[in-house]
PAZA-504706 format. One record per residue (C-alpha): residue in one letter; x, y, z. Coordinates in steps of 0.1 Angstrom, whole numbers, plus 5000, padded with zeros to 4 digits. Layout:
<recs>
AXYZ ...
</recs>
This chain:
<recs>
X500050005000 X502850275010 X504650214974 X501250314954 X500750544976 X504050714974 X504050674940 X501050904935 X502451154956 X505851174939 X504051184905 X501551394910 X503851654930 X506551614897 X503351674874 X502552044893 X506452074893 X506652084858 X503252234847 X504552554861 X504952824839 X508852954839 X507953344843 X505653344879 X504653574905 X504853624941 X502053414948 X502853174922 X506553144932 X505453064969 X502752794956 X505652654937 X508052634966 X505152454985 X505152184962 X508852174962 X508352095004 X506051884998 X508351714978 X511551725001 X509251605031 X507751305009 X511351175000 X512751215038 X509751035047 X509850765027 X513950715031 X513150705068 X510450455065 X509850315030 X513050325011 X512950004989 X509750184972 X511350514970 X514850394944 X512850324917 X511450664915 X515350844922 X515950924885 X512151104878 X512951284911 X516351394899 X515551454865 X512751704875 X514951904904 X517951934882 X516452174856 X515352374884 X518352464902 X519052714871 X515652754855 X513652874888 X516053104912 X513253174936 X513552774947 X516952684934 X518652634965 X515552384978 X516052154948 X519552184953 X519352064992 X516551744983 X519451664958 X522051684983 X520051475006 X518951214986 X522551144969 X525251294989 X523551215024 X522350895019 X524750714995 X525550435023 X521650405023 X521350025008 X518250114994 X519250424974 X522850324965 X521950084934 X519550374926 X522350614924 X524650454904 X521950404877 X521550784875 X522850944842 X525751164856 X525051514866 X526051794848 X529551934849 X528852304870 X529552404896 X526652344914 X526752014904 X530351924913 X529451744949 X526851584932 X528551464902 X531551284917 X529851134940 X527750974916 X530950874896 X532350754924 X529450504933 X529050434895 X532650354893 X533350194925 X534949864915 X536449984883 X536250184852 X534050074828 X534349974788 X533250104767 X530549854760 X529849854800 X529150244796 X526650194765 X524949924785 X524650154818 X523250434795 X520750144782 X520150054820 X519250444829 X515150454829 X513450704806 X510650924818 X508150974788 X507151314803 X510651394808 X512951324773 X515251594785 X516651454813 X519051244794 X521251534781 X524451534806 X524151114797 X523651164759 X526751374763 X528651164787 X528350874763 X528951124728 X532451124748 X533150794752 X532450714721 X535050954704 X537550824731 X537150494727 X536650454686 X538850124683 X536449964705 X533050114681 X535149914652 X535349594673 X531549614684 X530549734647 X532249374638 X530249184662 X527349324653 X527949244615 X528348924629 X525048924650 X522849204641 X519649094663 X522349124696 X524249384690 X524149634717 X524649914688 X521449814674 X519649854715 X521450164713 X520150284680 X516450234691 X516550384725 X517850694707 X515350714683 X512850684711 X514450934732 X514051194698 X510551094695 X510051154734 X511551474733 X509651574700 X506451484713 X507651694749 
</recs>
């Protein structure tokens, strides 16, 4: 019962979130910070008491406070404490830390820069990745429908790797001439076609 429930909270707190219109008033931009509380006390709550329900919904959480902290001064510095919290705080939480390392990475400012390594360092905790271990963790990464552009710091992250690591595209471009229906280029191909529809349609 508490995972639906949470789950409608989160959500319908996100939807409000993002159905806000980007210029707002006083009375607006205190309505919007309520729903922003409402938020931070829903995720405390449920790390405190639920947290197994609460890591599958990290990366729609994230994805909607990161815009935020530039987009919407009047709240930025809420967003950016719920972010704190729920990655920097409570990366030895069990329940959270799998979530975490799932995230796409955040993005390289400064705000960020807390935030982004230690993501990287839970992402990368036993070892570097290949390249085909970083295509399969930007596979891994759950898209929001409702929120395409969230993927933009890991569409990036991986447009790197793939110009640092070309010898290692030939090798995979190989295997896939040699197995088209398991090649993970193939995978990759359609989840960015459906992230451009996503994002056409948003």
């Amino acid at each position: 019962v508490w995972a639906f429930v949470l789950r409608d909270v989160i959500y319908s707190l996100i939807h409000h979130i993002n159905s806000w219109p980007s210029h707002m008033d006083d009375v607006s931009t205190r309505s919007f910070s309520l729903c922003c509380d409402l938020l931070n006390v829903t995720c405390q709550t449920a790390v405190e008491h639920c947290g197994d329900a609460l890591e599958s919904h990290l990366h729609v959480i994230v994805g909607t406070l990161i815009p935020l902290v530039h987009e919407q001064p009047g709240i930025r510095q809420q967003a950016l404490e719920l972010l704190r919290y729920l990655v920097i705080t409570n990366q030895g939480n069990e329940n959270l830390y799998n979530a975490i390392r799932r995230l796409d990475s955040f993005p390289d400012l400064p705000d960020f820069r807390e935030l982004r390594l230690t993501q990287k360092k839970i992402k990368y905790s036993k070892r570097q990745f290949t390249l085909l271990e970083e295509i399969n963790h930007f596979l891994s990464v759950s898209s929001c429908d409702s929120l395409p552009l969230t993927r933009l710091v890991g569409l990036n992250d991986l447009k790197q790797q793939l110009e640092l690591h070309k010898a290692d595209v030939k090798n995979l471009l190989k295997e896939y001439q040699d197995d088209p229906e398991s090649s993970v280029l193939v995978k990759l191909v359609v989840n960015l076609l459906q992230l451009c529809k996503s994002a056409t349609n948003h």
